[in-house]
C-alpha positions as CSV (number, residue, x, y, z in Angstrom):
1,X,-113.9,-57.0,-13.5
2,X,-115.8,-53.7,-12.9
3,X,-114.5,-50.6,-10.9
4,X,-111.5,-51.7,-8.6
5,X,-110.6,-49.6,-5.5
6,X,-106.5,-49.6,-4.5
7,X,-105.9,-49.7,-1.5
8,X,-103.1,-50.2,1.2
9,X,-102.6,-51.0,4.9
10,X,-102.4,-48.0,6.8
11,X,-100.0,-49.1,9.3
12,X,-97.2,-50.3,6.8
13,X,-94.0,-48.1,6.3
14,X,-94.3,-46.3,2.9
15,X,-90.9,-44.4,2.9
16,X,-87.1,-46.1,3.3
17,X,-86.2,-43.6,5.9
18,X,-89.5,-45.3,7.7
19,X,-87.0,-48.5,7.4
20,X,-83.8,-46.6,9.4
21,X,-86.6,-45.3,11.9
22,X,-87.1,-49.4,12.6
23,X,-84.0,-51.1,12.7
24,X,-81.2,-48.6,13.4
25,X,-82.4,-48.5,17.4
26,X,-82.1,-52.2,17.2
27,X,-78.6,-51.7,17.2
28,X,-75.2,-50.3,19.0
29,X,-72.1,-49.1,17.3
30,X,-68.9,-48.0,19.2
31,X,-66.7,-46.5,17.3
32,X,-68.6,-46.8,14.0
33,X,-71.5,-46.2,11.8
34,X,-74.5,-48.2,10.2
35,X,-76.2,-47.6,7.0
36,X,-78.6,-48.8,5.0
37,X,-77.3,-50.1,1.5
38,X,-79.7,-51.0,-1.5
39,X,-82.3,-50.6,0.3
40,X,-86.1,-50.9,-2.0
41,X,-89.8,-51.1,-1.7
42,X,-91.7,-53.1,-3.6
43,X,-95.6,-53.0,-4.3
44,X,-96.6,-56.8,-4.2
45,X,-100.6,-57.2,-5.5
46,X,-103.4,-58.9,-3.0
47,X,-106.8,-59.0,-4.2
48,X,-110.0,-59.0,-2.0
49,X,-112.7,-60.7,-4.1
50,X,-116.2,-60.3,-2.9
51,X,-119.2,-63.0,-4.4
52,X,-122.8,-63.7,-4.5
53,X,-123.3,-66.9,-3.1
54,X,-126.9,-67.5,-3.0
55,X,-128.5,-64.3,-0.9
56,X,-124.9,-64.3,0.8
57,X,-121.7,-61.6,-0.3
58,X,-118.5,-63.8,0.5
59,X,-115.0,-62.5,0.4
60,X,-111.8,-64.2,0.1
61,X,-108.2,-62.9,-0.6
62,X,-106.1,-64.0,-2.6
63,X,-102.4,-63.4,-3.2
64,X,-100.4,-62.5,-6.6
65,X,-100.1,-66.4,-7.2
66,X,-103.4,-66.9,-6.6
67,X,-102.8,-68.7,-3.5
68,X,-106.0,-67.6,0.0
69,X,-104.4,-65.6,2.6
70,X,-105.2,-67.2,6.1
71,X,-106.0,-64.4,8.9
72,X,-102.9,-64.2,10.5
73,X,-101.0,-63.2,7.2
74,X,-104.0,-60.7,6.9
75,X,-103.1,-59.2,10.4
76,X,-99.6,-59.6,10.1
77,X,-99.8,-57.3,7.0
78,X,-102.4,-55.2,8.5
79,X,-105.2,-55.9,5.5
80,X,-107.7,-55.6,8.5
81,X,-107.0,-51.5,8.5
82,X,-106.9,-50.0,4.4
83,X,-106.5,-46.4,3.0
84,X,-107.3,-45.8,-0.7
85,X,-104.7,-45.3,-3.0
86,X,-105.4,-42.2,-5.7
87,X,-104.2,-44.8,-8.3
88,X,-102.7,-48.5,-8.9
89,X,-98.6,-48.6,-8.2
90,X,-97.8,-51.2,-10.6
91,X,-99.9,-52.7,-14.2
92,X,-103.2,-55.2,-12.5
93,X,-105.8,-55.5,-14.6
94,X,-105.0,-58.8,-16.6
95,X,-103.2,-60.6,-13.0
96,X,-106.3,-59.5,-11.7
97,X,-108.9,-61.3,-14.1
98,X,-106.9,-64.5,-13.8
99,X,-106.7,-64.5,-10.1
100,X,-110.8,-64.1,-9.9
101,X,-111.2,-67.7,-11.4
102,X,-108.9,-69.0,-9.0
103,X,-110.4,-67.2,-6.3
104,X,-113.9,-68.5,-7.6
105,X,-112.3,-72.0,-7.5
106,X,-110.7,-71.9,-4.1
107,X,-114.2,-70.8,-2.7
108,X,-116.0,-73.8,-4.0
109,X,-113.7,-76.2,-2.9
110,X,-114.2,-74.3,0.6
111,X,-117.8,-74.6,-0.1
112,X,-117.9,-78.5,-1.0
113,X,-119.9,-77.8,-4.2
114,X,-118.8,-77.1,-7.4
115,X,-121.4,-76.7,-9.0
116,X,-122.9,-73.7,-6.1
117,X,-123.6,-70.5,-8.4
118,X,-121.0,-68.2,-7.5
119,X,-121.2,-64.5,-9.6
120,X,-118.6,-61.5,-9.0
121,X,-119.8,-58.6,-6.4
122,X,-116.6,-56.8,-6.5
123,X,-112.7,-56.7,-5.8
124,X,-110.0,-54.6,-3.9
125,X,-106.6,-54.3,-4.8
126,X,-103.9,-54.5,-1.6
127,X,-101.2,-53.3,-2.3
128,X,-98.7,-54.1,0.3
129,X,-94.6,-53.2,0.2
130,X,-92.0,-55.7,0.4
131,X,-88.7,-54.5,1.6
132,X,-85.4,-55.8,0.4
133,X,-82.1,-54.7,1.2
134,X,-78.9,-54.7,3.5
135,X,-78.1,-52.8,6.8
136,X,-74.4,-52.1,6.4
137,X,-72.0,-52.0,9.6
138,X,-68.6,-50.3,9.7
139,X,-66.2,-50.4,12.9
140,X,-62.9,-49.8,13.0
141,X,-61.1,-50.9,9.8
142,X,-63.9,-53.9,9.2
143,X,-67.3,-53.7,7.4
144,X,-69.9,-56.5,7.2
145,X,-74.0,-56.3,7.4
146,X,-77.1,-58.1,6.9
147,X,-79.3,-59.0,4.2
148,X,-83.3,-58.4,4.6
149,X,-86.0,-59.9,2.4
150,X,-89.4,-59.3,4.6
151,X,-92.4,-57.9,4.6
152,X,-92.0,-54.0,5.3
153,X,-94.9,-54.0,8.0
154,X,-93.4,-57.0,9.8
155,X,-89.7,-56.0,9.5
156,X,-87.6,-56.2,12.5
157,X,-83.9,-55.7,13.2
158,X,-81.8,-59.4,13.1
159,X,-78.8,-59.7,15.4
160,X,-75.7,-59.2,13.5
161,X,-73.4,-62.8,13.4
162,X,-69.9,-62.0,14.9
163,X,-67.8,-63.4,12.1
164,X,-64.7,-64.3,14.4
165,X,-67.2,-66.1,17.0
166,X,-70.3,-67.2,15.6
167,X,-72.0,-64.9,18.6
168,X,-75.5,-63.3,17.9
169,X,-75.4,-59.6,19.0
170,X,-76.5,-56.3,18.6
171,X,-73.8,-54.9,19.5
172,X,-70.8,-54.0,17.6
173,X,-66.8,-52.9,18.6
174,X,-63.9,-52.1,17.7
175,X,-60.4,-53.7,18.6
176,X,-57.3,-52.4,18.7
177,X,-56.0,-54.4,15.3
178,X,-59.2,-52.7,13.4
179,X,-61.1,-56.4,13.3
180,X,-64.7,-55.7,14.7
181,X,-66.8,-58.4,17.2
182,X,-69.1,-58.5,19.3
183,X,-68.7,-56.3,21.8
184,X,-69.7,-59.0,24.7
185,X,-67.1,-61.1,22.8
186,X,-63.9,-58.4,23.4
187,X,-61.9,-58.2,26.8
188,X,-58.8,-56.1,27.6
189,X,-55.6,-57.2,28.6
190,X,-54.4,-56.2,31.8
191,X,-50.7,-56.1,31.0
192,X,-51.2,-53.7,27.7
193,X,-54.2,-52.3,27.6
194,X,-54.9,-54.1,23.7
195,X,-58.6,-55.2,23.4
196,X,-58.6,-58.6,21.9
197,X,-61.3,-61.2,21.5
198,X,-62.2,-62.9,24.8
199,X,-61.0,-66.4,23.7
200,X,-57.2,-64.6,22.7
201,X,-57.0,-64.1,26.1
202,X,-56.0,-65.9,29.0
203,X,-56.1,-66.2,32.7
204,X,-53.2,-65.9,34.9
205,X,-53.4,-68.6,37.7
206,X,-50.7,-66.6,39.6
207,X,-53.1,-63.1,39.3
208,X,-56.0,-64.0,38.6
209,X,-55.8,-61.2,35.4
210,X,-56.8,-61.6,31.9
211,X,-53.7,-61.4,29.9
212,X,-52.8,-61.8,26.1
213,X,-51.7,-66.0,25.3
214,X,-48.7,-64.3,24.1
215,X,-47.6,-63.3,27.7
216,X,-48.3,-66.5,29.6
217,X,-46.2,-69.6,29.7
218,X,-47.2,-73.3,31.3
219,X,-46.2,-73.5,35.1
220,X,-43.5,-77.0,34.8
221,X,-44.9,-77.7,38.3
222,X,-48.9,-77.4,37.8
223,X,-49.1,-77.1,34.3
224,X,-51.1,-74.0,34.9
225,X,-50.5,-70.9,32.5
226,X,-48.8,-68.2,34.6
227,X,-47.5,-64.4,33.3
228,X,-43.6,-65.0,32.1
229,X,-43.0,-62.3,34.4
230,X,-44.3,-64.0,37.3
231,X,-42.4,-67.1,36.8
232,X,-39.9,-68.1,39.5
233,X,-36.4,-70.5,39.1
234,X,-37.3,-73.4,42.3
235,X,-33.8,-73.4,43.5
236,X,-34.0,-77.4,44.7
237,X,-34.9,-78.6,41.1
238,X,-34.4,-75.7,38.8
239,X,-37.5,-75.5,37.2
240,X,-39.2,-72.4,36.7
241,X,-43.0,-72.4,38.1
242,X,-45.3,-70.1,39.4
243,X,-44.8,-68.5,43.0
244,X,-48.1,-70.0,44.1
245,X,-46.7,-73.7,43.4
246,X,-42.9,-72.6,45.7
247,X,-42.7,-73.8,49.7
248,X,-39.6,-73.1,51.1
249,X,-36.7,-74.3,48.6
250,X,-38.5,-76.4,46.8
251,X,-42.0,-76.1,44.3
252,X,-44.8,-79.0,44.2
253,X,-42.9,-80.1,40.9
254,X,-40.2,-81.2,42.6
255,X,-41.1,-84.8,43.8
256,X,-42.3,-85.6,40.4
């Protein structure tokens, strides 16, 4: 195959700590800490194959299963914008004889002539870093995280899935019981102070306050839930009800 330059994109992260310095500002923990866990980069092989094709040079690239790379893999990666490499990061030279044929193939198909007289005019190795690994959360007494299998150069931070609510978030809390949430997904209860998930919550229709379920009771009159402690004894028909649903001696329960 000749002499073989190694190259890289220059814009891809090389380094894992180059991985924190893109995801960890993604993210808010109170109360807690991130890491990342496992975390690896991976040389994967591209090859830019250059031919004769009459008085023409013609270049495709190919990837490790010898499958062309369209142009908007070739930007997303950031092939567009190499830097040599001082020498090859993984074994090539016997992938890289094999994916020349395929490469000569691909381009007469493209050309709509098999039998055009294609000859070798050189080939680039690309050598660009997969990362693979998982960003570890830990709040309060809890600890979950995310997988990632991506590209390095294309990367980005994926909202974290609440595993009490199902809510997409980048933002992560504590409750009082050590369980972790979303944070948009926690509320506090006005009567004790615990923070609990929103939907352990309810609404007082006497108050108007955010209370634990635990604290309210149905209204016999409306039905509504109301604080225990704000429930009243209707003195016509005995029933205890909220203050709101009381006239007088008698609540809207009683004619029913």
């Amino acid at each position: 195959m000749g002499n073989i330059a190694h190259l890289s994109p220059s814009t891809q992260p090389r380094r894992v700590h180059e991985m924190t310095d893109r995801l960890y500002p993604a993210y808010r923990i109170d109360s807690g800490d991130m890491k990342l866990a496992g975390c690896h980069l991976q040389d994967r092989l591209f090859v830019r194959f250059h031919f004769h094709v009459g008085d023409q040079v013609v270049s495709i690239i190919v990837d490790s299963d010898g499958s062309p790379v369209d142009d908007m893999k070739i930007d997303q990666l950031g092939m567009d914008e190499l830097v040599s490499l001082a020498k090859p990061p993984a074994p090539y030279a016997e992938k890289i004889e094999k994916l020349g044929n395929k490469a000569q193939e691909i381009l007469r198909q493209r050309l709509g002539n098999p039998d055009v007289e294609i000859t070798l005019a050189g080939s680039d190795a690309v050598w660009c870093k997969f990362a693979a690994g998982k960003l570890r959360f830990e709040v309060g007494d809890a600890s979950g995280g995310e997988k990632f299998s991506e590209w390095a150069r294309t990367l980005e931070a994926q909202a974290y899935v609440c595993p009490h609510t199902g809510v997409q978030t980048y933002h992560l809390a504590a409750m009082d019981d050590g369980r972790s949430a979303a944070a948009e997904q926690i509320g506090g209860c006005a009567e004790t102070g615990r923070r609990v998930l929103v939907e352990e919550l309810a609404t007082c229709s006497a108050t108007g306050s955010q209370v634990l379920r635990e604290l309210v009771s149905q209204c016999d009159a409306t039905g509504e839930p109301v604080l225990v402690a704000q429930l009243v004894t209707c003195p016509t028909c005995g029933k205890r009800v909220s203050p709101t649903a009381t006239e007088g001696q008698r609540c809207s329960g009683c004619d029913k």
